[in-house]
C-alpha positions in Angstrom: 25.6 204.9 142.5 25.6 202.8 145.4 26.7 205.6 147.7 23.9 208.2 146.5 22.4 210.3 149.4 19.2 212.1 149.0 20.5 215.9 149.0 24.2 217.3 148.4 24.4 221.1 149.6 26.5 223.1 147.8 28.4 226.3 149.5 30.9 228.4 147.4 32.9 231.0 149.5 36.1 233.3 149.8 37.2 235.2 153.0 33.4 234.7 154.6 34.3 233.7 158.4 31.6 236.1 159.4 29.2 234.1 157.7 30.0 230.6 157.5 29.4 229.2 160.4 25.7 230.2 160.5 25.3 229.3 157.2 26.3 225.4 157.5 24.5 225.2 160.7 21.6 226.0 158.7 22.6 223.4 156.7 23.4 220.2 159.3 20.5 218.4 158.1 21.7 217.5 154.4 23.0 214.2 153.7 26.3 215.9 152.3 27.8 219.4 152.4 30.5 220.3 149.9 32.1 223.5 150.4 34.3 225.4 147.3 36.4 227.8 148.9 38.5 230.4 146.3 41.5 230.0 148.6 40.4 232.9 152.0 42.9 234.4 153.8 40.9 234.5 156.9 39.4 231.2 158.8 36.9 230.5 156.3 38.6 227.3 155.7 39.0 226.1 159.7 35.6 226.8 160.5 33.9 225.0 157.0 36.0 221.7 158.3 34.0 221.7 161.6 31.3 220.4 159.7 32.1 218.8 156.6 35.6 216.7 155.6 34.8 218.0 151.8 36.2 221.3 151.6 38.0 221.8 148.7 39.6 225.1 147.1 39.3 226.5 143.5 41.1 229.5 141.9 38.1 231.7 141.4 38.1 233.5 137.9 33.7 234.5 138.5 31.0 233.1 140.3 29.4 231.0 137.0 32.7 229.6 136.7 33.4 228.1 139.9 30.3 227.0 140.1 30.2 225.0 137.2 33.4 223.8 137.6 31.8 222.3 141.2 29.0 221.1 139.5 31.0 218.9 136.7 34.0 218.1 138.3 33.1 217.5 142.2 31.9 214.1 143.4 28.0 215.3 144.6 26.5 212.1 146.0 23.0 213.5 146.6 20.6 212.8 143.7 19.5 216.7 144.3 22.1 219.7 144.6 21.0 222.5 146.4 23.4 225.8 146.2 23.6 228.1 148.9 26.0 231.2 149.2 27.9 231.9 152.5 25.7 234.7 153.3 22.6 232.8 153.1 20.5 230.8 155.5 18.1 227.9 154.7 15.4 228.4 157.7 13.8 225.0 159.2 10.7 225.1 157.4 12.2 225.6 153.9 14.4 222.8 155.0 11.8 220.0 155.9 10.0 221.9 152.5 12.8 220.6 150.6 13.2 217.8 152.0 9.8 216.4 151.5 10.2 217.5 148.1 13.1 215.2 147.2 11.5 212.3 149.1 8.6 212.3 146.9 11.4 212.7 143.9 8.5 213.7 141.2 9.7 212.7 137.6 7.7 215.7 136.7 10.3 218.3 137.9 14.1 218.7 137.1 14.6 221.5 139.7 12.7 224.4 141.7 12.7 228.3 142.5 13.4 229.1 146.0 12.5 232.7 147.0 15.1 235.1 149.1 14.4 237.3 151.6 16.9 239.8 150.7 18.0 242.1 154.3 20.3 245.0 153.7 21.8 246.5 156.2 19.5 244.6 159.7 16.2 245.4 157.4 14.3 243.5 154.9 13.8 245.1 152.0 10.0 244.1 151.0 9.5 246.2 148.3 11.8 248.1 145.4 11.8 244.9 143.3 13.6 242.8 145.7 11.1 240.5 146.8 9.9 238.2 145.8 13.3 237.2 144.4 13.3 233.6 143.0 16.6 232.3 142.2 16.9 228.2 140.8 18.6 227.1 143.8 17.6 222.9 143.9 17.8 220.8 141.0 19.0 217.0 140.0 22.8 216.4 140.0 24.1 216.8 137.0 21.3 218.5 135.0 22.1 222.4 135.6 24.2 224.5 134.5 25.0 228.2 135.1 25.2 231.1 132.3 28.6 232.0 131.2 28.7 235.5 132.7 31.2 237.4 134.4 28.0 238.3 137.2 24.7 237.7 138.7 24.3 234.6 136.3 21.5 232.3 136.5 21.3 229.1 136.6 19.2 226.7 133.9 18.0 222.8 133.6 19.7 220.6 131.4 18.2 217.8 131.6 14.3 216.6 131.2 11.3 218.1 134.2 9.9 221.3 135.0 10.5 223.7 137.3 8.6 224.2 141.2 8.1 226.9 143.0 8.8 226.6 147.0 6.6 227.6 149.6 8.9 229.1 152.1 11.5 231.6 151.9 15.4 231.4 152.5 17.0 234.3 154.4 20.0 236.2 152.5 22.2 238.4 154.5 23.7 240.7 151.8 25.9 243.5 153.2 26.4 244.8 156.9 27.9 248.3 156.2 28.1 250.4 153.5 31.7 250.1 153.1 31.3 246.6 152.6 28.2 247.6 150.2 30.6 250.0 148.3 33.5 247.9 148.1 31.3 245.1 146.5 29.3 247.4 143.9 32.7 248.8 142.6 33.6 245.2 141.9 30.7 244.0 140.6 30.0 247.3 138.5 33.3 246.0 136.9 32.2 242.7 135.6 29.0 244.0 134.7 30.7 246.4 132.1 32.7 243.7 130.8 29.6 241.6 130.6 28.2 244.3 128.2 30.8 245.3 126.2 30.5 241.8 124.9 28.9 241.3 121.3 25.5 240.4 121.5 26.2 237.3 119.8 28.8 236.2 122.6 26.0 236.7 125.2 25.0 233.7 127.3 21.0 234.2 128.1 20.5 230.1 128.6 17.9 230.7 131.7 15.2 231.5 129.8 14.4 228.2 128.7 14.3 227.6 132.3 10.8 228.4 133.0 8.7 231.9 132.9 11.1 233.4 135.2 14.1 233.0 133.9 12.5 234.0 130.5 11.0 237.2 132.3 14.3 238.3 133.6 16.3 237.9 130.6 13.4 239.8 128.9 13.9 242.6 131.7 17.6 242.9 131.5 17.3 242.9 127.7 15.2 245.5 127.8 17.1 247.7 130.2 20.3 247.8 128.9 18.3 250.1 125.9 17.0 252.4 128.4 18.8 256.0 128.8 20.1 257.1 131.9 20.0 254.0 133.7 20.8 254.9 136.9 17.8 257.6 137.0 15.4 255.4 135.9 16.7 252.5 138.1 16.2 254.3 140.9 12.8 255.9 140.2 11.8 252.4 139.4 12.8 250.9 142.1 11.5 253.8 145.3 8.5 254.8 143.0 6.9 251.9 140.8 8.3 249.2 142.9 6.9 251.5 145.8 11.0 251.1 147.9 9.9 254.7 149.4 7.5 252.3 151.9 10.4 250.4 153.3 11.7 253.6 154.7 15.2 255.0 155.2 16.7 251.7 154.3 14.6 251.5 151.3 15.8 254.6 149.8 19.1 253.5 150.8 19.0 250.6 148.9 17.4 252.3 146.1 20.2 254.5 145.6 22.9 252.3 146.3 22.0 250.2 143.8 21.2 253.6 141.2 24.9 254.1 142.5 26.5 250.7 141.4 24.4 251.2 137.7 26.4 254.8 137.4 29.4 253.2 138.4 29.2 250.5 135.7 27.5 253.1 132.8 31.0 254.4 133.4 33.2 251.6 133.3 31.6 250.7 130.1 32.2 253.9 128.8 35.9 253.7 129.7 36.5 250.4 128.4 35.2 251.4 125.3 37.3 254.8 125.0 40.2 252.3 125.7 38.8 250.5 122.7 38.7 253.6 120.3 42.1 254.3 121.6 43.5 251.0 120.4 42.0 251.3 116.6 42.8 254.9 116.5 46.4 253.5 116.8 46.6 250.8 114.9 45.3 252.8 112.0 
């Protein structure tokens, strides 16, 4: 197209005034940002439209869906995408990373990984699995898609090209309080039980024909969702193998919070199944 830019940024968000406005200032330097706000009740909207006339809204059903409905429906001029969530922040040097990467356009890739810096509460958490964390974050227009799943889907080429790896990191800004830790783990916990209750053959694993990461991590969660008492042996592989006791107080924080959200969606899968049993017990 005639009116093809380089890079199109992508930013989904709901009710993130908090966070926006750092995050597109991180992100001044694309050639176009496209923001896909699930209709916020605070000034998420106002302060997106100080630096891009392409806000639009979406009803939000889960974060796989509205991003694939951006990615098919929404006019992205740039002949990259790069997806960035609200609470994220794309540092300088990853910046002129990426953009050098897209000027030299390679045939030979279709996309790459982009490692995250996760910080949980002010501290970032080195160890306990959660860095390095690569996520699939820049790939052509039109050639990626997301997994079907109701949370913490990845994302997987389409089209023709390997994947990259980037050098530097991006910053990601999780949670600020517990409460807002809490309040976030109970809902995700819920999707994550409905995502397992689904018949393996219903399961979308698509990423792991993206490269030997995607393909290790759907091997992981495989694997873990045989594993008994899951929130035990999260935790003790996330302070003791993945060595979270060395990142301090907020590493055991983090370690058990995230034992804490596994508990919480072991038993919302267990009640959605009574509910099931319930239901053929009286239809018989």
């Amino acid at each position: 197209m005639s009116d093809s830019v380089a890079i199109t940024a992508l930013v989904p968000c709901f009710n993130e005034e908090h966070n926006i406005r750092a995050c597109l200032e991180h992100l001044t330097w694309a050639d176009q940002i496209v923001v896909v706000d699930s209709f916020s009740t605070d000034r998420t909207v106002e302060i997106a439209r100080e630096f891009s006339d392409e806000v639009v809204q979406h009803e939000y059903v889960n974060s796989a869906t509205q991003k694939n409905w951006a990615l098919s429906t929404l006019p992205l001029r740039g002949r990259w995408t790069l997806v960035v969530d609200s609470d994220e922040r794309i540092v300088p040097e990853l910046a002129e990373e990426i953009r050098q990467v897209v000027t030299e356009d390679s045939p030979e890739y279709g996309g790459y990984f982009v490692n995250r810096r996760n910080y949980f509460f002010g501290h970032w958490i080195k160890r306990a699995g959660m860095y390095p964390s690569w996520n699939l974050r820049l790939f052509r227009t039109g050639q990626a898609r997301y997994e079907t799943k109701e949370v913490d889907a990845d994302v997987y080429l389409t089209g023709p090209g390997k994947v990259g790896y980037l050098k530097h990191d991006m910053l990601h800004y999780s949670f600020d309080s517990i409460q807002e830790c809490v309040h976030k783990f109970n809902r995700y916990a819920g999707w994550d039980a409905k995502e397992r209750a689904k018949p393996r053959s219903q399961v979308d694993d698509q990423a792991v024909t993206t490269g030997a990461t995607g393909e290790a991590r759907t091997w992981a969660r495989r694997l873990f969702e045989r594993l008994p008492a899951k929130p035990l042996a999260l935790f003790l592989y996330m302070y003791l193998i993945q060595r979270g006791f060395l990142d301090g107080r907020a590493g055991l924080v983090t370690c058990g919070l995230w034992a804490f959200r596994e508990f919480i969606t072991e038993a919302k899968l267990w009640e959605l199944r009574e509910a099931e049993r319930r239901t053929r017990g009286e239809s018989l």
